[in-house]
N, C-alpha and C positions, 0 to 999 in steps of 0.2 A: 391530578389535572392532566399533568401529562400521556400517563396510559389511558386517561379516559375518554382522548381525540386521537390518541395513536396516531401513526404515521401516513401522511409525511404531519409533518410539525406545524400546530398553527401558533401564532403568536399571542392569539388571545387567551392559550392556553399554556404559555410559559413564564412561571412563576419571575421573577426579580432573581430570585437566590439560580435557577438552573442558568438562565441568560445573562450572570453574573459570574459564573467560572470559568477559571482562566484560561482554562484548553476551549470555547465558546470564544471566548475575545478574543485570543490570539488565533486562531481558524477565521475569523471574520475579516471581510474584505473591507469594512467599514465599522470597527466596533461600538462608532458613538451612535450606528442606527441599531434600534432594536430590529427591525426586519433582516437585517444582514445576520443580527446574531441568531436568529432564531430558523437563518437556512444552515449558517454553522452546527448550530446545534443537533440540526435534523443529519445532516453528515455524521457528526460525530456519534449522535445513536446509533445510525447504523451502523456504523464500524466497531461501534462496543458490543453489538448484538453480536455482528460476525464472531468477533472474539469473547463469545460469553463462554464463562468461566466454567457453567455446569453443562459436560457434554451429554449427559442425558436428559437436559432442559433445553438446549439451544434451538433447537426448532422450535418447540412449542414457545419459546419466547419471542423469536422473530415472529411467530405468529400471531401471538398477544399483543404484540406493539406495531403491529402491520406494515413490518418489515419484508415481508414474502409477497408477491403481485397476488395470490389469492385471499387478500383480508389487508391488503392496504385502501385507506381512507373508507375500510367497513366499520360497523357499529362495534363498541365495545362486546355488546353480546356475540353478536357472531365471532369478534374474534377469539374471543374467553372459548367457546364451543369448538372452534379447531383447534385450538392451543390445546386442552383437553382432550382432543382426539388423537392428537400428534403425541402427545404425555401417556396416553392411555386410563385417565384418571376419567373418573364421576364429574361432570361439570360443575354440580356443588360443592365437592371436595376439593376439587382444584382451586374455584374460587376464595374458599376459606381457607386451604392449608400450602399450596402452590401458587395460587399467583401474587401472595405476599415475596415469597423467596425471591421469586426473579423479580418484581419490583425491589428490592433490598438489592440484591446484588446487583442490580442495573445500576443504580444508583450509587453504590458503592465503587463500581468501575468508574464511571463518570468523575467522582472525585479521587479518585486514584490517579487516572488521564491528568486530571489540573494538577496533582502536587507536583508528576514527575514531568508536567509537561516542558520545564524550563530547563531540564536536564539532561533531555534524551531530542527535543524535537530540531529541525536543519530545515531551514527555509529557501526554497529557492527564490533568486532576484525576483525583486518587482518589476514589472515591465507600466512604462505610461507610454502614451501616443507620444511620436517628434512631431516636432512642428518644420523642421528642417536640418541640412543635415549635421552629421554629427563631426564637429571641428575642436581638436584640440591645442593648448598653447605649446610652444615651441618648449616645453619646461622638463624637465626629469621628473618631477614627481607625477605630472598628468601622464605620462608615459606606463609610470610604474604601475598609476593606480590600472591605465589600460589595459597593463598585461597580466594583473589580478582579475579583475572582471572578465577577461577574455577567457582564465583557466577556470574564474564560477560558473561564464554562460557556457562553455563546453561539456564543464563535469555535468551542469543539472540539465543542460540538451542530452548530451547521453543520458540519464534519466528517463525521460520524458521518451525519447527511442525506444525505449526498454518498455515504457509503460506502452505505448501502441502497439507491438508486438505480442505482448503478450496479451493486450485486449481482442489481437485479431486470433489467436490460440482457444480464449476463451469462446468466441465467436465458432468460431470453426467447431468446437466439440458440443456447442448447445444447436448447432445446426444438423449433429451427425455427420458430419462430410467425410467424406472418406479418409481412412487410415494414412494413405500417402502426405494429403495435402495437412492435417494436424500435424503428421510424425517434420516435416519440412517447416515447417509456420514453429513449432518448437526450436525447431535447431535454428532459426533466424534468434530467437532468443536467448538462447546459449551465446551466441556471438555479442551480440546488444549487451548480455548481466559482462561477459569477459570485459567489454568495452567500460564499463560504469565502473569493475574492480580497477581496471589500470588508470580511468580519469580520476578515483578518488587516490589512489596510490600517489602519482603525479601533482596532485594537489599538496594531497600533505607533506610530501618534500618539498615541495616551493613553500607552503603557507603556513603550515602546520594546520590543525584540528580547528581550534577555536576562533578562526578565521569565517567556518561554516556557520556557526550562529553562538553566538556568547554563552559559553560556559559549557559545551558539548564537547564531548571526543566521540562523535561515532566515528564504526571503522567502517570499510570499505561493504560490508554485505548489509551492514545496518543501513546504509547511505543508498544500497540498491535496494534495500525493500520498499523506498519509498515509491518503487515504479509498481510495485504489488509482490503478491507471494512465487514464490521462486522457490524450486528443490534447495535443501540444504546443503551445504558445501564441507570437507573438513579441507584444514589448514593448506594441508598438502593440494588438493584441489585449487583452492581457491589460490594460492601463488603459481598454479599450473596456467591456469586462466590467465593471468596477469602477465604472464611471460608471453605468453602467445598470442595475446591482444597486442594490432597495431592500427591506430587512429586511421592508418597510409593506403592499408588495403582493404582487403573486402572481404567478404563470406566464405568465398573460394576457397581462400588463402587460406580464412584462419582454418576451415574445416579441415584442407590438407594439412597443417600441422600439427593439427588436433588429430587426427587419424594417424599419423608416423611417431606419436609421442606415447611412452608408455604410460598406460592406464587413460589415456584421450578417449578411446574410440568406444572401450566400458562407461566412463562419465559422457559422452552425447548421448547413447542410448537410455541409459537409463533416467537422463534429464529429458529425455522425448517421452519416456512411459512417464515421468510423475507427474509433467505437464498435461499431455493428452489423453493417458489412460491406455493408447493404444502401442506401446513403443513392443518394440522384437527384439533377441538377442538375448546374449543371458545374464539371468536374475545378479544383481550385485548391491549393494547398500552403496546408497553417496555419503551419506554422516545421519550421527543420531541427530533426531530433534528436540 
């Protein structure tokens, strides 16, 4: 049912059991409506698509389930015919012997997401409308809870910084722009991921882990990827970051002492080339992935 309306997601075409799994509910901004779970839903495909398992299928998948702007909300045929173009297979073959597999392993991600969804996912605050403002009692505990909410809504603001940046990166290299302005528009987000490693760092020495959402220990780069995909870090890196991240100042700053520190001025480069594509300097590895 569901490959057979493809993307984006309608509701009249998701089953009870797919709108019923738990990474869908818990994604849902209203799980008791089925419309909300079924924009959930449409989220979470795609992001299983992104990350589909067989790299020699993943295109022609995104393209079966009209996840790509060229075969979203088109007819199953045409998208079965590009998915088959993109695979290099016979359109009938594919039919019968390929577009089982990736349905199977779509599907199998999907429940994947829900087992370990209660293990690995961090929620940031909800926000509602005030009605007026925001007045506390004279008490120690309204204080304390204060100054825990003050270090969630900072950690997951730095977030959320982090994810604009790098959406204006993405922006910048699907427009072509020039080399200067991407290789700049990166190293804003080098500073941003620094800034999310020292807010989750600071967190979990006041709060510990399981503060972030019941039953989770991410660490600090797990907790930045939720701004999106970011170069890998190894250990040594990512404590280098975190040293040199300061809430206080600003880009300048950190650049300068990211440039006078050794091995700094190797990790900006080479996080400007894996973000943009375009970076200069020479070749070095940040971490295996």
């Amino acid at each position: 049912m569901l490959l057979r309306g493809g993307l984006p997601v309608r509701l009249d075409l998701c089953g009870p059991a797919l709108l019923g799994l738990r990474g869908v509910k818990a994604r849902s901004l209203r799980p008791e409506d089925p419309a909300s779970r079924a924009r959930a839903l449409d989220g979470l495909l795609r992001e299983q698509l992104d990350r589909f398992e067989n790299a020699e299928l993943a295109q022609a998948a995104r393209l079966l389930f009209g996840a790509e702007a060229a075969t979203s909300g088109a007819t199953l045929t045409v998208r079965r015919q590009a998915a088959a173009t993109a695979a290099e297979y016979e359109v009938h073959h594919f039919r019968k012997r390929i577009e089982p597999k990736v349905a199977e392993l779509v599907a199998w991600q999907l429940r994947r997401d829900s087992e370990e969804f209660t293990t690995r996912h961090a929620t940031a605050p909800e926000l509602h409308t005030a009605s007026g403002p925001l007045v506390l009692p004279p008490d120690v505990f309204a204080w304390e809870s204060a100054e825990h909410q003050h270090a969630l809504a900072a950690l997951w603001g730095a977030v959320y910084l982090l994810r604009a940046e790098l959406l204006t990166v993405a922006r910048l290299v699907s427009m072509d722009a020039p080399g200067t302005a991407t290789r700049a528009a990166a190293a804003v987000t080098l500073w941003r991921h620094a800034l999310v490693l020292a807010a989750v760092v600071r967190y979990r020495a006041a709060y510990g882990a399981t503060l972030l959402h019941a039953a989770t220990d991410l660490g600090p780069q797990e907790i930045a990827a939720y701004a999106g995909w970011t170069p890998p870090l190894t250990p040594v890196q990512e404590l280098l970051l975190v040293e040199l991240a300061d809430p206080a100042e600003g880009l300048a700053d950190f650049t300068a002492r990211l440039d006078t520190t050794a091995g700094g001025a190797e990790l900006a480069v080479t996080w400007q080339r894996a973000l943009s594509g375009r970076g200069s300097g020479p070749e070095m590895k940040v971490a295996p992935s």
